[in-house]
C-alpha positions in Angstrom: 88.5 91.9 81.1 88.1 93.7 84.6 90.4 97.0 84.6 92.8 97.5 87.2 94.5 100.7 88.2 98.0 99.9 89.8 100.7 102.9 89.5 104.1 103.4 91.4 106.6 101.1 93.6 105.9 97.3 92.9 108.5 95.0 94.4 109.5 92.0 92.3 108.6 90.2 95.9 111.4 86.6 96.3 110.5 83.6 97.3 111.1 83.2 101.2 112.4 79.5 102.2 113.3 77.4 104.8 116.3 75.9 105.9 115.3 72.6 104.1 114.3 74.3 101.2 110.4 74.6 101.4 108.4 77.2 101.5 108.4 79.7 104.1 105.2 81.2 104.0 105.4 82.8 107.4 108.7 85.0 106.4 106.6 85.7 103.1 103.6 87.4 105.2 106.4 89.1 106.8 107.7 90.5 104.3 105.4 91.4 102.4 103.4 93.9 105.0 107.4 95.1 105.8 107.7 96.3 102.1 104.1 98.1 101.9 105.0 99.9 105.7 108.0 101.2 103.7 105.8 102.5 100.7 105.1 99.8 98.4 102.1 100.2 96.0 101.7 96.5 94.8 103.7 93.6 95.0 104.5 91.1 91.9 104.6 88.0 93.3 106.2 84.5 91.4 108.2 86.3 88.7 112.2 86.0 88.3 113.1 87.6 91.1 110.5 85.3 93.0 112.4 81.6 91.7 109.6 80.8 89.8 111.2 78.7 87.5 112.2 76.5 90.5 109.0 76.2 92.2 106.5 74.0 91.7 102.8 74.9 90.5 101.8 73.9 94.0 104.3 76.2 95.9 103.3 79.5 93.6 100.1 78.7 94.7 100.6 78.7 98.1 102.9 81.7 98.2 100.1 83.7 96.4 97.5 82.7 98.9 99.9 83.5 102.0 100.7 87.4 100.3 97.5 87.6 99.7 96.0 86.7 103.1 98.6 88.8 105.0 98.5 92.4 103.0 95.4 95.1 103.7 92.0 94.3 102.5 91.9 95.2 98.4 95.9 96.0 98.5 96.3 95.1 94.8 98.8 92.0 94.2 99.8 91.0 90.9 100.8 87.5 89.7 103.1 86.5 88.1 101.5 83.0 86.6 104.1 82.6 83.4 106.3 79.3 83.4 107.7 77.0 80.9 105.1 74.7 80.1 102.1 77.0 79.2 99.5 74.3 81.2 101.1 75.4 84.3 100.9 78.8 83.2 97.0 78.3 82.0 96.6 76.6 85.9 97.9 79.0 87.7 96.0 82.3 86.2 92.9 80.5 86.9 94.2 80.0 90.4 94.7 83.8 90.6 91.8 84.8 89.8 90.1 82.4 92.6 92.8 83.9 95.1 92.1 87.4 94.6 94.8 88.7 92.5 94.6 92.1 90.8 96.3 91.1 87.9 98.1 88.4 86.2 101.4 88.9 84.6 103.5 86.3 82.1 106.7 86.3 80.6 106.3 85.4 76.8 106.9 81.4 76.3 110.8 80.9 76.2 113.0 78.3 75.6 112.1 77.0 72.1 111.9 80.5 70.6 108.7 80.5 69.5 107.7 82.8 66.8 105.0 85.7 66.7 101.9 84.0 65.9 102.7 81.2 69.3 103.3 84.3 71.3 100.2 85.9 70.5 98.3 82.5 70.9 99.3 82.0 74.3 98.2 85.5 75.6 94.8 85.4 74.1 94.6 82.0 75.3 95.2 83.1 78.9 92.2 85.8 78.7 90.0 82.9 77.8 90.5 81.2 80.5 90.9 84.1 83.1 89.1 87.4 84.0 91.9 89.4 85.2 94.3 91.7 82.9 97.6 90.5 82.1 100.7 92.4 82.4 103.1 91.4 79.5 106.6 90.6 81.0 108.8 91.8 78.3 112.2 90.7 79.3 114.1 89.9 75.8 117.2 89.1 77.7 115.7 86.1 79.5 112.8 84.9 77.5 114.4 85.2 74.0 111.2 86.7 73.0 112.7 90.1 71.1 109.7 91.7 70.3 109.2 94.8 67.6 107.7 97.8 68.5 104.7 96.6 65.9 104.4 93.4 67.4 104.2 95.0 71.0 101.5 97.3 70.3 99.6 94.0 68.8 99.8 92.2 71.6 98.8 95.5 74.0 95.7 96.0 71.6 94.4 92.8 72.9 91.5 93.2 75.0 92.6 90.7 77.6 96.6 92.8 77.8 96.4 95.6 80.6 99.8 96.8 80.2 103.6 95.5 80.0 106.4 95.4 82.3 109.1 96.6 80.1 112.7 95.7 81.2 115.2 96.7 78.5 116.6 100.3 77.9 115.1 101.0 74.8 113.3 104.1 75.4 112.7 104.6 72.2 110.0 101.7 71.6 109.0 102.8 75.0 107.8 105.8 74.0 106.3 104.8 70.6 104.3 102.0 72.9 103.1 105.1 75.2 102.1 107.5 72.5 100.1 104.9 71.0 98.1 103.4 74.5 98.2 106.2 77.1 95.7 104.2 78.8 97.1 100.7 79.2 99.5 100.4 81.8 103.3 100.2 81.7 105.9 99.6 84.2 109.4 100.4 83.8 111.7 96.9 84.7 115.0 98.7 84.9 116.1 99.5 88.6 118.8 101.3 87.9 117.0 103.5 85.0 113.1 104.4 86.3 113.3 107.7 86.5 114.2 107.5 82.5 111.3 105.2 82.6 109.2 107.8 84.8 110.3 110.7 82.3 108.9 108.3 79.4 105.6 107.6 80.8 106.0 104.7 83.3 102.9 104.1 85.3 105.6 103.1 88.0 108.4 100.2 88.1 108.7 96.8 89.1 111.8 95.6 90.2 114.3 92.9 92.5 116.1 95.7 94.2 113.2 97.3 95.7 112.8 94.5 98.3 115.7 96.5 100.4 115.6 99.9 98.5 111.8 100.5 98.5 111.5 103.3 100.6 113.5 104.9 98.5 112.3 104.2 95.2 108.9 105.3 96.9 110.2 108.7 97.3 111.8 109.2 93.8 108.4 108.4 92.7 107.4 111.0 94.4 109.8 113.9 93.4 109.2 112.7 90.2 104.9 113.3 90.7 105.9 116.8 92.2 108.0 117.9 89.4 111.3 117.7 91.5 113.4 116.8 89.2 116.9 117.9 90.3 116.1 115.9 93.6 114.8 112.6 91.7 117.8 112.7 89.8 119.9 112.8 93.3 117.9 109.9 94.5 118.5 107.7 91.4 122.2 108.5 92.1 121.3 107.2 95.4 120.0 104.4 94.7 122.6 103.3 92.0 125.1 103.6 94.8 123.5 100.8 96.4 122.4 98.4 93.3 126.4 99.0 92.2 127.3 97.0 95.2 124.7 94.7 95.1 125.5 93.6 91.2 128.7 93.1 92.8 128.0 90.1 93.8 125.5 87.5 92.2 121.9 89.4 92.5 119.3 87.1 93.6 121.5 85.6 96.7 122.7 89.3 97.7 118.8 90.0 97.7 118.3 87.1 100.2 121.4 88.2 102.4 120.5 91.6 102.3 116.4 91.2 103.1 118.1 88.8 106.5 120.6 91.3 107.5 117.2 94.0 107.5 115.2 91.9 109.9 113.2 89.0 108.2 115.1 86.0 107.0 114.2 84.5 103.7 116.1 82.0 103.6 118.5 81.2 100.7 118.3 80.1 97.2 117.0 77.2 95.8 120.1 75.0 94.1 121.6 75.6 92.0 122.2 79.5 93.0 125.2 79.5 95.4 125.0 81.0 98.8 127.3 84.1 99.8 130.0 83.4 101.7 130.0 84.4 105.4 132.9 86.7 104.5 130.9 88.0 101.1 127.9 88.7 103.0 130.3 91.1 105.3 131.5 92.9 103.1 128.6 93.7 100.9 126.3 94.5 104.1 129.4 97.0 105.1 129.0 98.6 101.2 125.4 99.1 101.4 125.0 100.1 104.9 123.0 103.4 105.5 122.0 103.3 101.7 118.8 101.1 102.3 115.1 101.2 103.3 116.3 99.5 106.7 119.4 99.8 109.1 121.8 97.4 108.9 
Protein backbone atom coordinates (compact mmCIF):
# COMPACT_ATOMS: atom_id res chain seq x y z
CA UNK A 1 0.00 0.00 0.00
CA UNK A 2 1.48 3.56 -0.92
CA UNK A 3 1.05 5.92 2.42
CA UNK A 4 -0.65 9.04 2.07
CA UNK A 5 -0.42 11.95 4.51
CA UNK A 6 -3.75 14.07 4.22
CA UNK A 7 -4.71 16.20 7.58
CA UNK A 8 -7.26 19.04 8.00
CA UNK A 9 -10.41 20.58 6.03
CA UNK A 10 -11.75 17.97 3.41
CA UNK A 11 -14.92 18.97 1.76
CA UNK A 12 -17.42 16.17 1.13
CA UNK A 13 -17.35 17.90 -2.59
CA UNK A 14 -21.44 17.42 -4.44
CA UNK A 15 -22.07 16.47 -7.52
CA UNK A 16 -22.49 19.68 -9.88
CA UNK A 17 -25.38 19.13 -12.72
CA UNK A 18 -27.01 20.55 -15.37
CA UNK A 19 -30.24 21.78 -16.06
CA UNK A 20 -31.10 18.36 -17.85
CA UNK A 21 -29.66 16.46 -15.20
CA UNK A 22 -26.07 15.53 -16.55
CA UNK A 23 -22.99 16.17 -15.40
CA UNK A 24 -21.68 19.45 -15.09
CA UNK A 25 -18.09 18.97 -15.08
CA UNK A 26 -17.30 22.60 -15.78
CA UNK A 27 -19.15 23.94 -12.41
CA UNK A 28 -17.20 20.94 -10.74
CA UNK A 29 -13.64 22.39 -11.82
CA UNK A 30 -15.13 25.50 -10.55
CA UNK A 31 -15.71 24.53 -7.54
CA UNK A 32 -13.47 22.66 -6.64
CA UNK A 33 -10.33 25.38 -7.02
CA UNK A 34 -13.11 27.88 -5.15
CA UNK A 35 -13.12 25.57 -2.10
CA UNK A 36 -9.12 25.04 -1.93
CA UNK A 37 -8.69 29.33 -2.51
CA UNK A 38 -10.80 29.32 0.72
CA UNK A 39 -8.51 26.76 2.60
CA UNK A 40 -9.40 23.36 1.66
CA UNK A 41 -6.72 20.61 2.30
CA UNK A 42 -8.29 17.71 0.13
CA UNK A 43 -11.42 17.12 -1.38
CA UNK A 44 -13.60 13.74 -1.05
CA UNK A 45 -15.09 13.42 -4.16
CA UNK A 46 -18.35 10.74 -5.02
CA UNK A 47 -19.37 10.09 -1.45
CA UNK A 48 -23.01 10.90 0.07
CA UNK A 49 -22.82 14.25 -0.06
CA UNK A 50 -21.51 13.81 -3.77
CA UNK A 51 -25.10 11.65 -5.06
CA UNK A 52 -23.16 8.78 -5.57
CA UNK A 53 -25.80 6.41 -5.15
CA UNK A 54 -27.53 8.19 -8.20
CA UNK A 55 -24.68 8.29 -10.56
CA UNK A 56 -23.70 6.05 -12.79
CA UNK A 57 -20.12 4.24 -12.75
CA UNK A 58 -19.43 6.32 -15.85
CA UNK A 59 -20.34 9.76 -14.36
CA UNK A 60 -18.06 9.14 -10.99
CA UNK A 61 -15.56 8.57 -13.31
CA UNK A 62 -15.78 11.44 -15.16
CA UNK A 63 -16.32 13.78 -12.14
CA UNK A 64 -13.00 12.32 -10.75
CA UNK A 65 -11.09 13.05 -13.81
CA UNK A 66 -12.52 16.74 -14.21
CA UNK A 67 -11.47 17.53 -10.03
CA UNK A 68 -8.58 16.00 -10.68
CA UNK A 69 -7.51 17.84 -13.87
CA UNK A 70 -8.59 21.25 -12.47
CA UNK A 71 -6.88 21.36 -8.74
CA UNK A 72 -2.82 22.18 -8.29
CA UNK A 73 -0.38 19.65 -9.40
CA UNK A 74 -0.13 16.73 -6.44
CA UNK A 75 -3.22 18.57 -4.41
CA UNK A 76 -4.28 15.29 -2.78
CA UNK A 77 -8.04 14.15 -3.80
CA UNK A 78 -9.63 11.29 -2.32
CA UNK A 79 -12.23 8.97 -3.82
CA UNK A 80 -14.90 7.94 -2.78
CA UNK A 81 -15.25 4.53 -5.08
CA UNK A 82 -17.97 2.62 -2.55
CA UNK A 83 -21.51 1.74 -4.18
CA UNK A 84 -24.02 -0.87 -3.88
CA UNK A 85 -22.96 -3.51 -5.99
CA UNK A 86 -19.23 -4.17 -4.86
CA UNK A 87 -18.17 -4.68 -8.98
CA UNK A 88 -18.80 -1.07 -9.41
CA UNK A 89 -17.01 -0.39 -6.34
CA UNK A 90 -13.96 -2.99 -7.40
CA UNK A 91 -14.16 -0.75 -11.04
CA UNK A 92 -14.02 2.34 -9.88
CA UNK A 93 -10.84 2.02 -7.25
CA UNK A 94 -8.95 0.73 -10.10
CA UNK A 95 -10.10 3.75 -12.01
CA UNK A 96 -8.73 5.90 -9.22
CA UNK A 97 -5.68 4.78 -9.06
CA UNK A 98 -5.24 5.32 -13.02
CA UNK A 99 -6.67 8.97 -12.35
CA UNK A 100 -4.37 9.99 -9.81
CA UNK A 101 -6.24 9.83 -6.71
CA UNK A 102 -4.53 10.03 -3.31
CA UNK A 103 -6.70 7.72 -1.68
CA UNK A 104 -9.71 5.68 -2.03
CA UNK A 105 -12.48 5.69 0.45
CA UNK A 106 -15.76 3.13 0.77
CA UNK A 107 -18.61 2.95 2.75
CA UNK A 108 -19.01 -0.70 4.16
CA UNK A 109 -21.47 -2.84 1.75
CA UNK A 110 -25.15 -1.83 2.77
CA UNK A 111 -28.35 -2.77 2.04
CA UNK A 112 -28.43 -6.59 2.84
CA UNK A 113 -26.74 -6.22 6.17
CA UNK A 114 -24.00 -8.13 5.62
CA UNK A 115 -22.20 -9.51 8.57
CA UNK A 116 -18.40 -9.17 9.75
CA UNK A 117 -16.63 -11.70 7.83
CA UNK A 118 -18.46 -9.96 4.14
CA UNK A 119 -17.28 -6.68 5.46
CA UNK A 120 -13.87 -7.58 5.91
CA UNK A 121 -13.88 -9.56 2.59
CA UNK A 122 -14.75 -6.69 0.62
CA UNK A 123 -11.97 -4.26 1.98
CA UNK A 124 -9.20 -6.72 1.57
CA UNK A 125 -10.56 -7.44 -1.73
CA UNK A 126 -10.31 -3.79 -2.71
CA UNK A 127 -6.40 -3.63 -1.72
CA UNK A 128 -5.96 -6.53 -4.17
CA UNK A 129 -7.05 -4.93 -6.79
CA UNK A 130 -5.78 -1.31 -6.05
CA UNK A 131 -2.49 0.40 -4.77
CA UNK A 132 -3.90 3.23 -2.99
CA UNK A 133 -5.07 3.31 0.89
CA UNK A 134 -8.60 3.13 1.68
CA UNK A 135 -10.30 5.38 3.97
CA UNK A 136 -13.09 3.33 5.82
CA UNK A 137 -16.42 5.35 5.63
CA UNK A 138 -17.99 4.45 8.84
CA UNK A 139 -21.36 5.84 8.73
CA UNK A 140 -23.73 3.23 10.83
CA UNK A 141 -26.66 5.46 10.29
CA UNK A 142 -26.67 5.02 6.43
CA UNK A 143 -24.85 1.81 5.74
CA UNK A 144 -26.35 -0.28 8.53
CA UNK A 145 -22.92 -1.48 9.12
CA UNK A 146 -22.76 -0.94 13.20
CA UNK A 147 -19.33 -1.78 13.71
CA UNK A 148 -17.60 -2.66 17.41
CA UNK A 149 -14.77 -1.01 18.56
CA UNK A 150 -12.98 -4.69 18.07
CA UNK A 151 -14.09 -5.08 14.76
CA UNK A 152 -12.95 -1.43 13.78
CA UNK A 153 -9.51 -1.88 14.85
CA UNK A 154 -9.57 -5.22 12.69
CA UNK A 155 -10.44 -3.82 9.77
CA UNK A 156 -7.71 -0.65 10.48
CA UNK A 157 -5.02 -3.32 11.09
CA UNK A 158 -5.38 -4.27 7.50
CA UNK A 159 -2.43 -3.31 5.59
CA UNK A 160 -4.46 -2.05 2.65
CA UNK A 161 -6.86 0.44 5.48
CA UNK A 162 -5.16 4.05 5.86
CA UNK A 163 -7.53 5.36 8.15
CA UNK A 164 -11.55 5.87 8.68
CA UNK A 165 -13.83 8.61 8.27
CA UNK A 166 -15.72 8.32 11.46
CA UNK A 167 -19.29 9.99 11.46
CA UNK A 168 -21.13 9.05 14.59
CA UNK A 169 -20.69 10.79 18.08
CA UNK A 170 -19.22 8.11 19.90
CA UNK A 171 -16.10 9.48 21.18
CA UNK A 172 -15.62 6.92 23.15
CA UNK A 173 -14.69 4.16 20.40
CA UNK A 174 -12.97 7.14 18.88
CA UNK A 175 -10.56 7.34 21.25
CA UNK A 176 -10.03 3.62 21.93
CA UNK A 177 -9.48 3.49 17.86
CA UNK A 178 -6.73 6.43 18.33
CA UNK A 179 -4.95 5.07 21.26
CA UNK A 180 -4.57 1.89 19.49
CA UNK A 181 -3.26 3.34 15.72
CA UNK A 182 -1.83 6.84 16.21
CA UNK A 183 -0.50 6.41 12.88
CA UNK A 184 -3.41 5.50 10.67
CA UNK A 185 -5.46 8.25 9.76
CA UNK A 186 -8.87 9.41 11.06
CA UNK A 187 -11.20 12.04 10.08
CA UNK A 188 -13.93 13.27 12.22
CA UNK A 189 -17.53 13.07 9.88
CA UNK A 190 -19.53 15.22 12.27
CA UNK A 191 -19.82 19.00 11.14
CA UNK A 192 -21.32 20.11 13.85
CA UNK A 193 -18.95 18.27 16.51
CA UNK A 194 -15.03 18.39 14.96
CA UNK A 195 -13.58 20.27 17.39
CA UNK A 196 -14.70 17.19 19.80
CA UNK A 197 -13.31 15.21 17.00
CA UNK A 198 -10.09 17.53 16.95
CA UNK A 199 -9.84 17.22 20.90
CA UNK A 200 -9.93 13.22 20.29
CA UNK A 201 -7.36 12.99 17.84
CA UNK A 202 -8.93 13.72 14.38
CA UNK A 203 -6.32 14.09 11.66
CA UNK A 204 -8.95 16.67 10.34
CA UNK A 205 -12.88 16.30 9.17
CA UNK A 206 -14.68 15.61 6.17
CA UNK A 207 -17.86 16.93 5.85
CA UNK A 208 -21.14 18.38 3.40
CA UNK A 209 -21.26 21.65 5.15
CA UNK A 210 -17.82 22.67 4.37
CA UNK A 211 -18.71 23.33 0.63
CA UNK A 212 -20.17 26.90 1.97
CA UNK A 213 -18.51 26.98 5.51
CA UNK A 214 -14.91 26.03 4.53
CA UNK A 215 -13.17 28.97 5.29
CA UNK A 216 -14.26 28.72 8.41
CA UNK A 217 -13.78 25.29 9.39
CA UNK A 218 -10.12 26.05 7.92
CA UNK A 219 -9.66 28.42 10.67
CA UNK A 220 -11.03 26.40 13.62
CA UNK A 221 -8.53 23.98 12.55
CA UNK A 222 -6.24 26.25 13.01
CA UNK A 223 -7.04 27.67 16.63
CA UNK A 224 -7.33 24.22 17.36
CA UNK A 225 -3.27 23.53 15.96
CA UNK A 226 -2.33 26.74 17.98
CA UNK A 227 -3.82 25.66 21.24
CA UNK A 228 -6.56 28.39 21.06
CA UNK A 229 -9.03 26.80 22.44
CA UNK A 230 -11.43 29.41 23.85
CA UNK A 231 -11.49 30.81 20.20
CA UNK A 232 -12.14 27.35 18.44
CA UNK A 233 -14.81 26.79 20.74
CA UNK A 234 -16.39 30.40 19.49
CA UNK A 235 -15.88 29.30 15.98
CA UNK A 236 -17.72 25.97 16.38
CA UNK A 237 -20.54 28.10 17.88
CA UNK A 238 -20.18 29.89 14.71
CA UNK A 239 -20.41 27.50 12.61
CA UNK A 240 -23.37 25.69 14.28
CA UNK A 241 -25.21 28.95 13.74
CA UNK A 242 -25.08 28.34 10.22
CA UNK A 243 -25.54 24.39 9.88
CA UNK A 244 -28.77 25.12 12.39
CA UNK A 245 -30.29 26.88 9.52
CA UNK A 246 -29.16 24.84 6.95
CA UNK A 247 -30.73 21.42 8.69
CA UNK A 248 -33.57 23.52 8.52
CA UNK A 249 -34.37 22.58 5.51
CA UNK A 250 -33.65 19.24 3.67
CA UNK A 251 -29.55 19.20 3.63
CA UNK A 252 -28.33 18.15 0.27
CA UNK A 253 -30.72 20.67 -1.76
CA UNK A 254 -29.90 23.61 0.79
CA UNK A 255 -26.11 22.66 -0.10
CA UNK A 256 -26.96 23.14 -3.89
CA UNK A 257 -28.95 26.46 -3.19
CA UNK A 258 -26.56 27.77 -1.02
CA UNK A 259 -23.09 26.79 -3.27
CA UNK A 260 -25.52 29.02 -6.30
CA UNK A 261 -26.38 31.90 -4.17
CA UNK A 262 -22.10 31.95 -3.44
CA UNK A 263 -21.20 32.27 -7.15
CA UNK A 264 -20.94 28.89 -8.96
CA UNK A 265 -24.16 27.06 -9.72
CA UNK A 266 -24.39 23.35 -9.30
CA UNK A 267 -27.25 22.72 -10.39
CA UNK A 268 -29.95 20.78 -8.42
CA UNK A 269 -30.57 17.35 -7.23
CA UNK A 270 -30.91 14.39 -9.00
CA UNK A 271 -34.79 12.98 -8.49
CA UNK A 272 -36.01 12.05 -6.29
CA UNK A 273 -34.50 14.95 -3.81
CA UNK A 274 -36.98 17.87 -4.19
CA UNK A 275 -35.85 21.31 -5.07
CA UNK A 276 -36.28 24.38 -2.55
CA UNK A 277 -38.82 26.45 -3.25
CA UNK A 278 -38.07 29.99 -4.58
CA UNK A 279 -39.55 31.34 -1.37
CA UNK A 280 -37.38 28.51 0.81
CA UNK A 281 -34.36 29.42 -0.83
CA UNK A 282 -35.11 33.20 0.44
CA UNK A 283 -35.38 32.73 3.45
CA UNK A 284 -32.64 30.33 4.22
CA UNK A 285 -30.06 32.52 2.16
CA UNK A 286 -31.43 35.56 4.47
CA UNK A 287 -30.59 33.00 7.84
CA UNK A 288 -27.27 32.20 6.78
CA UNK A 289 -26.09 35.46 5.35
CA UNK A 290 -22.79 36.80 6.70
CA UNK A 291 -22.13 33.38 8.43
CA UNK A 292 -20.46 31.76 5.31
CA UNK A 293 -17.08 31.30 3.45
CA UNK A 294 -18.69 33.69 0.74
CA UNK A 295 -21.08 36.81 0.71
CA UNK A 296 -24.38 36.30 -0.09
Amino acid sequence: MNKVDIKGIIPAFITPFNADGSLNTDAAKAHANRLIEKGANSLYVGGSSGEMILLSNEERKALLEAVIDAVPKNFPIIAHIGAANPVDAYELAQHAEKAGAAAISSVAPFYYKYNFKEIKYYYEKIGSLCNLPMIVYNIPALSGANLSIPQIKELLALDCVGGMKFTCSDFYAFERVRNAFPDKLLYNGSDEIILSGLAMGADGGIGTTYNVLVSKFAELYKLFKENKMEEALAMQHNINEAIEQILSFNLLPAIKSLVRACGCDCGNCRDPFETLSADQEKALIEAVRGKLSWDI
